[in-house]
N, C-alpha and C positions, 0 to 999 in steps of 0.2 A: 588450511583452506585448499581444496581442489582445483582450483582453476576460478576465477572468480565466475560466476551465474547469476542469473537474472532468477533470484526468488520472489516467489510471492508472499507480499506482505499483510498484513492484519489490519491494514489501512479500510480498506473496503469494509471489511465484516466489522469493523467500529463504526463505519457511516451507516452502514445499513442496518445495524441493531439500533442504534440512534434513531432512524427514521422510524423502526416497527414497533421499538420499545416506547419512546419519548413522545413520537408528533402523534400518535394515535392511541393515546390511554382508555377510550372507547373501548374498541377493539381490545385492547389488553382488558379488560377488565372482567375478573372471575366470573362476575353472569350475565356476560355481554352476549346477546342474542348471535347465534349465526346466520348466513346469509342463507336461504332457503336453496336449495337445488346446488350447492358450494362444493366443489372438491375439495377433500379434507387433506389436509396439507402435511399434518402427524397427528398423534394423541400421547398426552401423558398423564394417566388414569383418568377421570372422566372431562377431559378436558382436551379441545382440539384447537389447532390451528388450521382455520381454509384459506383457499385464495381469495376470497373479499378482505379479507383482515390485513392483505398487504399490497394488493392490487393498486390502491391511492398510492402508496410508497414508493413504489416503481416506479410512477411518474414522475417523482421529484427527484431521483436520481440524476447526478453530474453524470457527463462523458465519461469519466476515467473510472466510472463506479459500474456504469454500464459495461466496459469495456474488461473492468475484471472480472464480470459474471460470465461475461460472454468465452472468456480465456478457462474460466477455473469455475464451472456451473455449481461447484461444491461448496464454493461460499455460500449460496443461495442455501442449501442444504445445512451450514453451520448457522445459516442466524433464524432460521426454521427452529433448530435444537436450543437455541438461545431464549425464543420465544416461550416454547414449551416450557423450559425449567423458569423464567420469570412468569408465566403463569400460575405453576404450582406453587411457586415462593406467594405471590399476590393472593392466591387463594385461602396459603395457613395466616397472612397477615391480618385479611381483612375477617377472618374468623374468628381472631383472636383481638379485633378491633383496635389495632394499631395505629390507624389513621385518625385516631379520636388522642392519639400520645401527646400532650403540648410543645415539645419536642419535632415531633414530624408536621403539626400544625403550624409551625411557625414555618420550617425546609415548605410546605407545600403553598405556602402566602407569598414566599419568596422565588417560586418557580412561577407561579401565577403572575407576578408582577414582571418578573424580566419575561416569560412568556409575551405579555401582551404587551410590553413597551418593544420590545424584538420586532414583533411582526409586524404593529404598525409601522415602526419603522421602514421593516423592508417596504409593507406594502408603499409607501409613499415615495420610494427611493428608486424600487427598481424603473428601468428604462420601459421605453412603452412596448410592444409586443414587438413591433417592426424594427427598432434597434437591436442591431446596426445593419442599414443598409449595404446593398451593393457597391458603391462607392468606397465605403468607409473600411468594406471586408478586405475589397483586392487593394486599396492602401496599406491596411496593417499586414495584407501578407506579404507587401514588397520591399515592407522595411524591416521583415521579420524576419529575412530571406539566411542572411548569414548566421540569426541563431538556432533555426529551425533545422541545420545542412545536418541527414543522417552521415556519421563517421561510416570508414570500412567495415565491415561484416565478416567474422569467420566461421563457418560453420564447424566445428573440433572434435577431434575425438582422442582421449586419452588412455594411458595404462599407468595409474598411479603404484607407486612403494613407496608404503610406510616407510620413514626413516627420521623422525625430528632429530634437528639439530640437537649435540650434548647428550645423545643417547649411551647409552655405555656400549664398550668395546662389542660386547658376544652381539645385541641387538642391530649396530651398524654394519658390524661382518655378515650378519644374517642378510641383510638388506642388499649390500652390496655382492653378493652370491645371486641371492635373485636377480639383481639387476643386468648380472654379465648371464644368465642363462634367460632373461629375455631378448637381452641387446643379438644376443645368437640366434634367437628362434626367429626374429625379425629380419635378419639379414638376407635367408632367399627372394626370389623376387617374386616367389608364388605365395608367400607368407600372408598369413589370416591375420589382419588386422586385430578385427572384428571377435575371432575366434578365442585367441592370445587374451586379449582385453577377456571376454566375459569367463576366463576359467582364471587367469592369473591379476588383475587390476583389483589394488584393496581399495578404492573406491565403490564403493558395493550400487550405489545408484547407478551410474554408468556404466561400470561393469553391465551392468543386466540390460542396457542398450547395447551390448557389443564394444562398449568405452565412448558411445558418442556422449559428449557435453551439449549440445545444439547450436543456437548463433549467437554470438557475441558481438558485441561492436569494442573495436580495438579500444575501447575506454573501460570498458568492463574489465578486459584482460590484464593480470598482472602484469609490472615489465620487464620481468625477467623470461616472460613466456612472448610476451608481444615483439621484442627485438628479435625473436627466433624467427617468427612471421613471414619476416618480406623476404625470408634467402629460402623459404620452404613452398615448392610449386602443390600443383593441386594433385594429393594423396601422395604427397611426399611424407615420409617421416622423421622427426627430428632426432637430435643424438639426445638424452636422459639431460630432461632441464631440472637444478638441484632449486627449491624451496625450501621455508621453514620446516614445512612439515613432511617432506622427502621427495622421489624424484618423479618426475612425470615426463614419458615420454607422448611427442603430440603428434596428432597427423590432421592435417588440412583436407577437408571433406571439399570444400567451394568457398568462394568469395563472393561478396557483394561489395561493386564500389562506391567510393561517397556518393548519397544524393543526395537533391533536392524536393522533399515530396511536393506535386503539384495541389494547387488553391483548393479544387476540388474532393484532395485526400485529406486537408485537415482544416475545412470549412468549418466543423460543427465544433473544433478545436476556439480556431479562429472569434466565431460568433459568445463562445461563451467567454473567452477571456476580454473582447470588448464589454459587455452588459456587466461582468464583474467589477473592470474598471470602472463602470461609469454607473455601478450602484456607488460602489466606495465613494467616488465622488460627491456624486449626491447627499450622500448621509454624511459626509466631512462639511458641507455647507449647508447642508439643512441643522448639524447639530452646531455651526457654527454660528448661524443666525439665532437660534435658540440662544446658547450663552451672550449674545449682544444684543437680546431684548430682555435676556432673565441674569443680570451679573452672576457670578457663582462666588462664595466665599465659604474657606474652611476656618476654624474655627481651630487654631494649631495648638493652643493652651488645653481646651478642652478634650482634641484629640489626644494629649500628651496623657491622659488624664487614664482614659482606656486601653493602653496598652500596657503589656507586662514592665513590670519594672526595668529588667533588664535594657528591653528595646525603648524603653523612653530614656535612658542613662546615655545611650549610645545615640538618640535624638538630641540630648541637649548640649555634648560633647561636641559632633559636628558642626553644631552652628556657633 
């Protein structure tokens, strides 16, 4: 691992292919009309995506789903291609009248049913438009104050060598030759950081920034690189820090020190994790009154009855 980095994760492009694929089968559906005057968004043989077909979906987007398109506009662009190839799949399906399978008839009874027991739910759960007020915002962010504190910041730039631990003799002497004919080319004081890094660092992503990594918050950072940190001034360079996977030397670009973002930076933060809490809520004592006008009982003999052999031997051992 190069230096630990803040990757983008697949998190987003799951929520949002959920939303285009899932909440609007309309729209998905092989001869679902288009929207007349529609920028067409891709095609895969006769078959397009525009922006009505996801336009609603946008809207129900969390912060943090907002917040990765706005980072990485390419997600948008993976669940466009997502779309497209579930269209063509939906188009051989329903050609080949799969959805008459008893098989898929029974999967699509069962989406329909949590479908519509879900939403009413929410619908009756969520808070009202106006929660959480004024009050309520600059309380949760006053008590929220100590877990919200951004840590230190570095901004970093490295020159990795290869060298993993347990390598054999020739590959480690190879490594360590480079290493002392980097440690020398970095020694004048007119030395190219920058230059070094993008013709000799086998980290090849960095490398091609000149060896910058970006900013880290000292929690990202390994610690064997992070104790190097506080003895190294800004565009200082470090002595060859050794990891698993070989050595990197570091140079400190800027700092940022802790803070505290103000109310105003993570209001819309603030406001959705109140309504979250106080849907849960709601639906914990709305389904709570449910079971204490409608008693629930399982039926443990019977249950025992449907499961594989196996898992009911080991049901009746434990009790």
């Amino acid at each position: 691992m190069k230096v630990s980095r803040v990757i983008f994760s697949g998190t987003a492009v799951a929520t949002l292919a959920c939303l285009f694929l899932g909440w609007h089968g309309q729209a998905m559906s092989a001869d679902a009309p288009s929207a007349e005057g529609s920028d067409v968004l891709g095609r895969i043989g006769d078959l397009e995506v525009k922006v009505e077909d996801i336009r609603s979906s946008l809207s129900n987007l969390g912060a943090r789903d907002e917040a990765a398109i706005s980072r990485d506009p390419a997600v948008l662009n993976q669940v466009v291609r997502s779309i497209l190839v579930q269209k063509i799949i939906l188009k051989e399906a329903l050609a080949k009248q799969w959805e008459k399978q008893p098989a898929v008839v029974a999967q699509l009874e069962q989406v329909r049913q949590s479908t519509l027991s879900e939403s009413y739910l929410q619908s009756i759960t969520n808070p009202p438009a106006n929660y959480p007020g004024e009050a309520e915002i600059k309380s949760a962010y006053e008590s929220s104050k100590a877990s919200i504190l951004v840590p230190r910041s570095y901004r970093l730039s490295q020159i990795f060598i290869s060298s993993l631990k347990g390598a054999d003799k020739t590959t480690a002497d190879q490594a360590q030759s480079k290493l002392e004919m980097i440690r020398k080319s970095l020694k004048p004081k007119d030395a190219d950081f920058a230059a070094i890094a993008s013709a000799e660092s086998e980290e090849k992503e960095s490398a091609s920034r000149g060896g910058e990594i970006g900013w880290l918050s000292e929690t990202q950072i390994q610690p064997e690189i992070r104790s190097q940190l506080t003895s190294l001034t800004l565009n200082a360079i470090s002595e060859p820090i050794r990891l698993d996977d070989g050595w990197h030397f570091i140079k400190v670009i800027d700092i940022r020190e802790p803070y505290t973002p103000t109310l105003d930076q993570i209001r819309g933060q603030l406001v959705q994790q109140l309504r979250t809490e106080r849907t849960r809520s709601n639906s914990q004592a709305y389904i709570a009154r449910l079971l204490q006008e409608n008693p629930l009982a399982i039926n443990e003999l019977a249950l025992s009855k449907i499961l594989p052999s196996d898992l009911a031997k080991v049901k009746s051992e434990s009790r």
